[in-house]
N, C-alpha and C positions, 0 to 999 in steps of 0.2 A: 427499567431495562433499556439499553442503548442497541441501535439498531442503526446500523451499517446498507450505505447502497454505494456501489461501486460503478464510476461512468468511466467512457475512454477509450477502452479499447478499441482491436479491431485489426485489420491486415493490414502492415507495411512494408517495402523494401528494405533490405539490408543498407546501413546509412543512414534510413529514418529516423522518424523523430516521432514519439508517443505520447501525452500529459494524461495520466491518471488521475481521477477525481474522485474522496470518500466524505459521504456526507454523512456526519452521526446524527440522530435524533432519537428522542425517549422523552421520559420526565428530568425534573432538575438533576443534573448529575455532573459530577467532576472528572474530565478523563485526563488520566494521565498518559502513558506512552498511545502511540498511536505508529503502527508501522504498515509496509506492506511486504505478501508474503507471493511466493509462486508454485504452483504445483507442476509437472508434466506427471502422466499416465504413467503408474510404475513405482512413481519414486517419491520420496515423502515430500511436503511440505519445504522451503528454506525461506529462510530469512532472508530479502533482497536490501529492506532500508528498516532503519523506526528513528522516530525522533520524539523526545520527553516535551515534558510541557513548557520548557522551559528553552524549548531550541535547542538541545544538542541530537548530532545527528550520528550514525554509525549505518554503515555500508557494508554489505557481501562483497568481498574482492572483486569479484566477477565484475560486480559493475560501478565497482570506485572509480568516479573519473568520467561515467557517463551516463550516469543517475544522478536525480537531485530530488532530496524528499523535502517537503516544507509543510506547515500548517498554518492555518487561520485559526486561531480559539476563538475569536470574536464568533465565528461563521461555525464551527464547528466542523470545520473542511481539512483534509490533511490531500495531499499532492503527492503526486511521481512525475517528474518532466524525465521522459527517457531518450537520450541523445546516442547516436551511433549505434544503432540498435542491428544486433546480430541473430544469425536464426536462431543458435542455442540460450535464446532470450525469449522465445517461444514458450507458450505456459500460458495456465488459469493463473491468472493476479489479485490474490486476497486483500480486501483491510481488515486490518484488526485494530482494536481500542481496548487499552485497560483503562478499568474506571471504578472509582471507587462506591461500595456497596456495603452504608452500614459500616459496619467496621472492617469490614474485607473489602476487598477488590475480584473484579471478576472481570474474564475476556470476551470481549464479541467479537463475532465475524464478520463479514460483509458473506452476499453469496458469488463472488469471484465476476472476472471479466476477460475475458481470452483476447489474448495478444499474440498478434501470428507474424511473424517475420520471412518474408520469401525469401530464397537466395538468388 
């Protein structure tokens, strides 16, 4: 099973600048997409970035343009550099991993990191 820890967070100004950090570890395992996700109190779950094993990357409008997701597969690390960061950008900050199990695939979480933007 792959196991998600999530660094980085933390309080910034409106303008700042945030780098999110998600380290997987388990036994041998192949993952494939790796994204991250944001929650606020209330409201589900969205999708902010992912990107496949292969480098391709897809973005939530919200923050095309001042997000950047990247990963290390060497390292097993996946990124958030978050540029121009606004309060409605405020949120617990998930990673997730799909990774292949057996013949399936299955999803981990990290357990989040709060990211608080002042105005």
């Amino acid at each position: 099973q792959v196991q998600l820890v999530e660094s980085g967070g933390g309080l910034v100004q409106t303008g700042g600048s945030l780098r999110l950090s998600c380290a997987a570890s388990g036994r041998p395992f192949s993952i494939n997409t790796m994204g991250w996700y944001r929650q606020v109190p209330g409201k589900q779950r969205e999708l902010v970035a992912r990107i496949s094993s292969g480098g391709s990357t897809s973005y939530a409008d919200s923050v095309t343009g001042r997000f950047t997701i990247s990963r290390d597969n060497a390292k097993n690390m996946v990124y958030l550099q978050m540029n121009s960061l606004k309060p409605e950008d405020t949120a617990v900050y998930y990673c997730s991993a799909n990774y292949d199990y057996g013949l399936r695939t299955r999803d981990a979480w990290g357990q989040g990191t709060q990211v608080t933007v002042s105005s």
